[in-house]
N, C-alpha and C positions, 0 to 999 in steps of 0.2 A: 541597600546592596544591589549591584544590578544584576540580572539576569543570567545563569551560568546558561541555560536552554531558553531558545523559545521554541512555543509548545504549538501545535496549529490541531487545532477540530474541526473535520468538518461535517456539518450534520447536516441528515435529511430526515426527517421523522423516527429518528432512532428513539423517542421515547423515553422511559424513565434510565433506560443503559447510558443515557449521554448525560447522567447525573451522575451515576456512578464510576461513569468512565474521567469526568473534571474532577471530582473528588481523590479522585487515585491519583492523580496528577498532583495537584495541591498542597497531598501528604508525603510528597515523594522528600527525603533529604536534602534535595538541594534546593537553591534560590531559583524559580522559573517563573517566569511570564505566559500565561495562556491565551488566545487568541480564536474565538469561537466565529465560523465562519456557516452561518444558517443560509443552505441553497432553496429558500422557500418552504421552510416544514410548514405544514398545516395542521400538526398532531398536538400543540404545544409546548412542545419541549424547549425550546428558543426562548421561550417565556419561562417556565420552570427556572431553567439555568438562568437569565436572567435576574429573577427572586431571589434563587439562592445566593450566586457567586458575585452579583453587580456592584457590591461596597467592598468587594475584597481585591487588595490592590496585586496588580500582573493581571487580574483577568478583564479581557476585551469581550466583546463583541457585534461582529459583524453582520448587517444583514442584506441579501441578497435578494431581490424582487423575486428574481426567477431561480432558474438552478441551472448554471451555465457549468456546471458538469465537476468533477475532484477538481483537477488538474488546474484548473483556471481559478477558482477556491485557493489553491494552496498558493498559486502564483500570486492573485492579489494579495493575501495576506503577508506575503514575504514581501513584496515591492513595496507597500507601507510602512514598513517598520511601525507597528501598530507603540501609539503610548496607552498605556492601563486608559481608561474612559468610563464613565458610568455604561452601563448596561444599557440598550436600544437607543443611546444618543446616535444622531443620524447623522453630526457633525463630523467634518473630516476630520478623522485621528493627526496629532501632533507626532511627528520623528520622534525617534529614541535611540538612545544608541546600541545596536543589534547584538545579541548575544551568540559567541561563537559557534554553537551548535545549535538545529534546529533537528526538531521530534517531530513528527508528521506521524500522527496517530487517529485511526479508525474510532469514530463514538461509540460504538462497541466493542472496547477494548477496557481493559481494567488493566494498570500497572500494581504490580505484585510490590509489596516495600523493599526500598534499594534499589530497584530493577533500572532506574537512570539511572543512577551513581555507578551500578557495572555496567552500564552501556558508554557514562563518559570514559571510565577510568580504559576500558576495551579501546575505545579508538585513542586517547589518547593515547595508548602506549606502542601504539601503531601508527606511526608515519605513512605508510604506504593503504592506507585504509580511508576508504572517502564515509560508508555508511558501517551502522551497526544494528541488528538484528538481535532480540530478544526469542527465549524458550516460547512456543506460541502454544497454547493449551486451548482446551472446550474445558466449561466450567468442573469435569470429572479429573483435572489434569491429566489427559493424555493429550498429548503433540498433536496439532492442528497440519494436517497437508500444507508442505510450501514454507512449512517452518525454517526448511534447509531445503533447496532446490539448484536445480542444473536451466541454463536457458533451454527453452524451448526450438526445434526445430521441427522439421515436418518428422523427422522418424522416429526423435523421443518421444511427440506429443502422439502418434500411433503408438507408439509401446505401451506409452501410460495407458489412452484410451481405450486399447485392445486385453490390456491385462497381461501383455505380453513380457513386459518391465520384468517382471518376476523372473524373468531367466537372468536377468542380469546381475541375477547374484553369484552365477558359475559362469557365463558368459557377458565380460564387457561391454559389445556391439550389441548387448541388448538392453543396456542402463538407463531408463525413461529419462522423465523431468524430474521424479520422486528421486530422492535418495534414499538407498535400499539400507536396511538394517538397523541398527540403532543408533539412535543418534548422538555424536560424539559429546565428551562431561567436560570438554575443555573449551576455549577457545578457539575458531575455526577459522579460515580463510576460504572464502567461500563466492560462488557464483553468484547463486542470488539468495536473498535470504523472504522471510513473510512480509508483504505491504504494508499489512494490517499495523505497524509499528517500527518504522527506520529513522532511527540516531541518525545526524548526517552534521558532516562538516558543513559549515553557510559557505563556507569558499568553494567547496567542491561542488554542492548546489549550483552556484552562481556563474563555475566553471563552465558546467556541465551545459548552461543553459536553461537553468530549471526545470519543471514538469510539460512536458507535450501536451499543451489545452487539443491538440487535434484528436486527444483520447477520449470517450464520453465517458467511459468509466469499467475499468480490467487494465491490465495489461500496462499503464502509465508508467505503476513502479517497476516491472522487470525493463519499460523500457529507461528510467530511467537509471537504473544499475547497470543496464547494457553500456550505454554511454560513461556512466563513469570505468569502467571497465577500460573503453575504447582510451579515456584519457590518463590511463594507468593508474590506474587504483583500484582494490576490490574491496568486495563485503567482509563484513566479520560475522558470524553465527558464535552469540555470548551465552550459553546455557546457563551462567550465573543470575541473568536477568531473565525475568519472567513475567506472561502479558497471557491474563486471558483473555480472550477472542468468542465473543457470545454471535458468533457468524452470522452474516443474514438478516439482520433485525432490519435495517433500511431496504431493503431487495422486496419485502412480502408483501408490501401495498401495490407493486408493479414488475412482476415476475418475470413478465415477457419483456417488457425494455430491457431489464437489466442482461436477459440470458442473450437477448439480440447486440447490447452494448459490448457484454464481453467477447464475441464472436468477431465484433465489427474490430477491436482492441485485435484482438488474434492475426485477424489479417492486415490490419496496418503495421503491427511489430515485424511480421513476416514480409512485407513488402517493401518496409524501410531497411531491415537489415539484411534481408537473406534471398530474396528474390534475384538479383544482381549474380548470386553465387551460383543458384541453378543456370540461369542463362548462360555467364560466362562459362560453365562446366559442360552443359551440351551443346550449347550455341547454336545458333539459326532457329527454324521453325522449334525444334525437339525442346531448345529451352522456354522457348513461351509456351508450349505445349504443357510443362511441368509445370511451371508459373500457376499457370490456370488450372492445373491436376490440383496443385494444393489449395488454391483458393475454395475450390469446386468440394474441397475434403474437408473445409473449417466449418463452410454451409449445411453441408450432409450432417456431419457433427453435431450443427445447430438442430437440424428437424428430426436428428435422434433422440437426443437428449431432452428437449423441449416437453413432449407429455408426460415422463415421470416429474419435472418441476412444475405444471401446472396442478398435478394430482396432487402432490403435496402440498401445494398450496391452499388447492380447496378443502383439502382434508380437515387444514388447522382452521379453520373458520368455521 
C-alpha cells in the first residue's frame, strides 16, 4: 500500500526521544513512510534507530557528514523522494512515488494515537488550508507555548517579551505572539500553529518554495507559514490531534549556538518580511533608523536572556 504521509525526522543527538519519537510514528493508523535525516549526532542515537527500525519497511535513513542545519535536512529529504533502504546504506536512495502529505516532525516529539489520521482528515476537509498543527503538550499535558500563535512583529514580540501581552485580554493593541486564554476544543483557522509537528500539503510545500536553508535553526517554520499565508492558504490549529514535545533535548549539548541561531532566525524573518514596512511608513533616514532600532532590540534580547539559559544548563549537568 503506498504511503498516505511522508514522515521527515530530523535528528541531532536527541538520544533515546528519537526512539520514541519513530515508534510513535509507526504505530500511528495509517500507512507512512519515515525518512530519518541524522545532521552528524555523535550521541548514537542514528545507530540505536538504525538497530531498531532498519528491516522495517517505510523507514529510511539518511546520513549527513556535518549538520547543515533543519531547513536544508528537510529540503533534502523532500527533493529525494527517499525509497524504504536498509538502514546506514550510503547508496543513493531509488524514487518513489511521494505521498500526498508530508509531516515534518521534531525527534522529540511523540504522536499521541490517531493524532495523524485527525491531522489528515483536518486538512483534508479544508481546501483552503496548506498546513495542520497538533494540541502540543510537555509530558504533564499542559499546552506547550506556540501551540497556537500570531506572527511576530517588533510590538507583539515586546509584549510577549515584556509581559505586557497580558493586557490584551481587555485591550486588543496589546495581543502579543501568545494567544491569550484557552485554547480553543475545535478546529481552528489560524496564523501560525507549533513547528515542533506540521501536516503539510507536498503541493503547498513545493508551492511555497520549501523550507529557507538560510535559516540555521528558529524561525524556518513561522517563516515558512508566513509564505504559505502570502500564497493564500493558512494553518489549522486541530486540538483532536495531540503531540508531546519533550522540548530542548538536542539544544543542551550547545546552548549558546542554538540561543545565538534563534536570534539570527528573528532578525532574518524580520528583515525578509517586515523591515520594507517600517521604511516605506517613516521613510528617508527615520525608517532605517527603526530598521536598526529593531535589529539593535533582537540582539539586547539575545544578551538578556542568555545567562539564565547557560545557568540552567550547567545546573542539569
Amino acid at each position: 500500500m503506498p504511503p498516505a504521509v511522508d514522515v521527515i525526522v530530523v535528528n541531532f543527538n536527541a538520544g533515546e526521544a528519537l526512539l520514541r519519537c519513530i515508534r510513535s510514528v509507526l504505530e500511528q493508523d495509517l500507512p507512512v513512510s519515515l525518512t530519518l535525516v541524522d545532521n552528524a549526532s555523535t550521541d548514537g542515537s542514528a545507530e540505536r534507530a538504525a538497530a531498531e527500525f532498519g528491516g522495517r519497511p517505510g523507514f529510511s535513513l539518511l546520513r549527513s557528514p556535518d549538520n547543515p542545519g533543519f531547513a536544508t535536512a528537510i529540503n533534502r529529504a523532500v527533493a529525494l523522494s527517499l525509497h524504504p533502504s536498509p538502514a546506514g546504506d550510503t547508496s543513493p536512495p531509488a524514487p518513489r512515488p511521494a505521498a500526498d502529505y508530508l509531516l515534518i516532525l521534531n525527534p522529540d516529539c511523540e504522536l499521541a494515537p490517531g493524532a495523524l489520521a485527525a491531522l489528515c482528515r483536518a486538512l483534508a476537509a479544508d481546501p483552503a488550508a496548506g498546513l495542520a498543527g497538533p494540541l502540543v503538550t510537555d509530558a504533564a499535558g499542559r499546552a506547550r507555548r506556540g501551540t497556537l500563535r500570531r506572527f511576530p512583529d517588533p510590538w507583539k514580540s515586546f509584549l510577549t517579551f515584556s509581559g505586557l501581552w497580558r493586557l490584551g485580554r481587555r485591550w486588543p493593541r496589546f495581543r502579543g505572539v501568545e494567544v491569550d486564554g484557552a485554547l480553543p476544543d475545535a478546529v481552528t483557522a489560524a496564523e501560525a500553529v507549533s513547528g515542533a509537528c506540521m501536516l503539510l500539503r507536498r503541493s503547498a510545500f513545493l508551492a511555497a518554495g520549501c523550507m529557507d536553508a538560510r535559516y540555521g535553526l528558529h524561525c524556518e517554520d513561522l517563516d515558512l507559514m508566513y509564505r504559505l499565508r502570502q500564497g493564500g492558504l493558512h494553518c489549522l490549529y486541530v486540538p483532536q490531534a495531540r503531540a508531546v514535545h519533550h522540548q530542548g533535548l538536542s539544544s543542551r549539548s550547545r546552548p549558546l549556538w542554538v540561543h545565538w541561531q534563534k536570534h539570527r532566525g528573528m532578525q532574518r524573518f524580520f528583515q525578509k518580511f517586515q523591515a520594507r514596512r517600517y521604511t516605506g511608513l517613516l521613510g528617508g533616514p527615520l525608517g532605517g533608523m527603526a530598521r536598526w532600532a529593531v535589529i539593535a532590540g533582537i540582539w539586547a534580547r539575545f544578551a538578556l536572556t542568555l545567562p539564565p539559559i547557560l545557568l540552567r544548563n550547567l545546573l542539569r549537568r
